[in-house]
N, C-alpha and C positions, 0 to 999 in steps of 0.2 A: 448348503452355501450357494445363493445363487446369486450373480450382480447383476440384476436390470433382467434384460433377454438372454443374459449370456448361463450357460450352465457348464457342467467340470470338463466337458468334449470341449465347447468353443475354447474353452480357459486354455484348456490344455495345447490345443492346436494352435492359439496365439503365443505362447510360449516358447515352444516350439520352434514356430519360423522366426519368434526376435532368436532366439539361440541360435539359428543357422544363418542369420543373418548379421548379427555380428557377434558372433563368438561368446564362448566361457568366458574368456576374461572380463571383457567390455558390457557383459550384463550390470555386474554389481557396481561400475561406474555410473551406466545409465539410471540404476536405480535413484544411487547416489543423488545425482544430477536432478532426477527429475522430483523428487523429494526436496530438495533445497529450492527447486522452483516454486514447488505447493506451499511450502512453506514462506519462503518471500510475498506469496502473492496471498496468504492468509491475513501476515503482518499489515500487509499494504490496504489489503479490505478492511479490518479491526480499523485501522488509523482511521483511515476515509470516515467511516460511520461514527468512531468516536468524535469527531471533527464535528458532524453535522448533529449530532444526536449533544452537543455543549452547547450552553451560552454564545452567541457571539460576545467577544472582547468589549465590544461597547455599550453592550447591555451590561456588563459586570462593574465595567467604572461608574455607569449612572448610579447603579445600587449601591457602590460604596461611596459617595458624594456627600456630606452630611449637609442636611438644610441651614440654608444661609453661607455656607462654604463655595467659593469662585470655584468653576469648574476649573479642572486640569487642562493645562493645554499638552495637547499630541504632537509628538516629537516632529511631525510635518509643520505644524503649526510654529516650532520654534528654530526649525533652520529655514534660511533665507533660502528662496529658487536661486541655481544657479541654470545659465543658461549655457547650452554646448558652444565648444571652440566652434570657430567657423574656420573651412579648409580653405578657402577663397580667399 
């Protein structure tokens, strides 16, 4: 079992000092911890690529538009701009 450059001595000797560094108890937190990170940040990559690797929205309305049918109008398209308060 080797990861990258590191073999069972580096393994071990990083082990080691996170143990003397913060204790028995606070390993299996840290582990915790830093797995729920890997894990959020897995979720959050999948999304992103699923996002770009789809149709955009406006290509999927065209497709389903049948010929001779008025296009749809977009929900921008049917509320009116309002314009901000003024504080003055």
């Amino acid at each position: 079992m080797n990861f990258g450059n590191f073999g069972p001595l580096e393994l071990f000797i990083v082990l080691v000092i996170v143990l003397v560094l913060f204790g028995a108890r606070r390993v299996p937190e840290i582990g915790a911890s830093l797995g729920k990170g890997i894990r959020e940040f897995k979720r959050s990559i999948n999304e992103v690529q699923r996002q770009v690797t789809d149709e955009p929205e406006s290509e999927r309305r065209i497709d389903r538009i049948a010929p001779g049918e008025p296009a749809a109008r977009t929900r921008a398209e049917e509320e009116p701009v309002r314009e901000p308060k003024r504080l003055i």
